[in-house]
C-alpha positions in Angstrom: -5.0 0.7 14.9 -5.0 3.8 12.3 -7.0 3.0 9.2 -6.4 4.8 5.7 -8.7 5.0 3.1 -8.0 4.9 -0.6 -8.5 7.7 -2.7 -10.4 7.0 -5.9 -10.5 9.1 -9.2 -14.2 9.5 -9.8 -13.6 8.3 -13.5 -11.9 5.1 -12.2 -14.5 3.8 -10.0 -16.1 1.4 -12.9 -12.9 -0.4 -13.7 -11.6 -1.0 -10.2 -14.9 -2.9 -9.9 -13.8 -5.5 -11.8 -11.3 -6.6 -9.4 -14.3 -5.8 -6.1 -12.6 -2.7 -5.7 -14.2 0.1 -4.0 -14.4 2.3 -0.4 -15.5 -0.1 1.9 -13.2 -2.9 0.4 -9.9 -0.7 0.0 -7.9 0.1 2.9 -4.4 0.3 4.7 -4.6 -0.7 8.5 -1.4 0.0 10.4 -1.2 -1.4 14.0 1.6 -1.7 16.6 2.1 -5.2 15.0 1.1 -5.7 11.5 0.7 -3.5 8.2 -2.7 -5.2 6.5 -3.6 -3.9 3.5 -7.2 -5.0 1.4 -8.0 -3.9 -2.3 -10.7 -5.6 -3.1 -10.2 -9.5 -3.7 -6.2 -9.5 -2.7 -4.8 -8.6 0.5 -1.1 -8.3 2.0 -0.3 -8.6 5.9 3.1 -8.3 7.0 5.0 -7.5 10.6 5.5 -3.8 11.1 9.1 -5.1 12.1 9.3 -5.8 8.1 8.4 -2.2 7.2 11.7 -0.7 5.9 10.6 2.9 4.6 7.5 4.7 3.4 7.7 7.7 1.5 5.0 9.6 -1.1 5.1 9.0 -4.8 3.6 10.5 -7.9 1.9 11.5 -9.7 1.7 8.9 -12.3 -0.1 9.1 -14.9 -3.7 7.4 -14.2 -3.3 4.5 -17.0 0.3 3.1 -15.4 -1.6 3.7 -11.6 -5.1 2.3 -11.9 -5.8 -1.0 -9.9 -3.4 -4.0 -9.2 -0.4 -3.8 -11.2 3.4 -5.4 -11.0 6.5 -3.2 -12.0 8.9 -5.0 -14.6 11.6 -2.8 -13.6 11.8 -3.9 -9.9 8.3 -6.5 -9.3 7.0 -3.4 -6.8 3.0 -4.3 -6.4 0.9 -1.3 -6.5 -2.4 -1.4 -5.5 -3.7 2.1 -7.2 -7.0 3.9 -7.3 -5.5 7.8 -8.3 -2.5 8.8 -9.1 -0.6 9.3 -6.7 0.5 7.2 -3.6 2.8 6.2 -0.8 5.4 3.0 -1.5 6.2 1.1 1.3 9.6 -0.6 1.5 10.1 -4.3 2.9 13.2 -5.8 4.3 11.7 -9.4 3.2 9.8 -9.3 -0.2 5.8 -9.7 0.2 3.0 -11.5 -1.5 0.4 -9.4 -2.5 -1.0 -9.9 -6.3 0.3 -13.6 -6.9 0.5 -16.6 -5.1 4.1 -17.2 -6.1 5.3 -13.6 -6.5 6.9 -11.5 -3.9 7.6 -7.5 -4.1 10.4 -5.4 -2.5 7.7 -2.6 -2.1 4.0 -1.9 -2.4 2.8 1.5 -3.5 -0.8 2.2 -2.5 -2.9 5.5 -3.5 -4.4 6.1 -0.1 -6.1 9.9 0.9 -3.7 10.3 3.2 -0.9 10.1 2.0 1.2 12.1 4.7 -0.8 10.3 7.4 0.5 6.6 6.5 4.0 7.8 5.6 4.0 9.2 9.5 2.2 6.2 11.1 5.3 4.1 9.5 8.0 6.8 10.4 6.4 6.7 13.9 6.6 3.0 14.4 10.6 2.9 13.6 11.1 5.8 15.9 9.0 3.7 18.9 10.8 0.9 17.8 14.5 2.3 17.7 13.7 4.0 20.9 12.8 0.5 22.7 14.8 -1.7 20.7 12.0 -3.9 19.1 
């Protein structure tokens, strides 16, 4: 299992508590069989087999980025804590802010941006490779 950490904007910290939002309760996990991902009080968990792309995104600016947030243009989730981030592509749509909603993608502001983007890339190249 890798873990990555989200990256927070000092001046954000204070309203990102208001949904339990902080360091130890933010986090992407990516495993050989699941993509989990925790902001605070919500949560997403898919299969990695789901994962369709990842790829880095931003910078936005901080008051369209900061904490849980739905796109009208396509119902993306984001999950943001800076401004910029990595959005993750599904095959199936996920549930990730409401009960009855379901996103396309999720775009989280984790540190390592590059890090995530090649823990996903590396799982569809393992995967193509054995035919999972």
């Amino acid at each position: 299992m890798t873990r990555f950490d989200f990256d927070f904007l000092p001046s954000a910290r204070r309203l990102l508590l208001l949904w339990g939002v902080g360091p130890s309760t933010a986090y992407v996990e990516v495993t050989d069989t699941e993509l989990r991902v925790r902001f605070g009080i919500l949560s997403m968990t898919t299969p990695m087999t789901n994962v369709a792309s990842a790829e880095e995104v931003g910078p936005f600016k901080a008051y369209r980025a900061l904490g849980p947030r739905m796109s009208l243009a396509d119902t993306g989730a984001t999950f943001g804590t800076s401004t910029r981030g990595v959005c993750i592509r599904f095959h199936e749509p996920v549930k990730a802010l409401f009960p009855k909603a379901i996103h396309p993608g999720l775009t989280v502001t984790v540190a390592d941006r590059a890090g995530l983007v090649a823990a996903i890339t590396d799982y569809e190249k393992r995967s193509n490779e054995t035919g999972v």
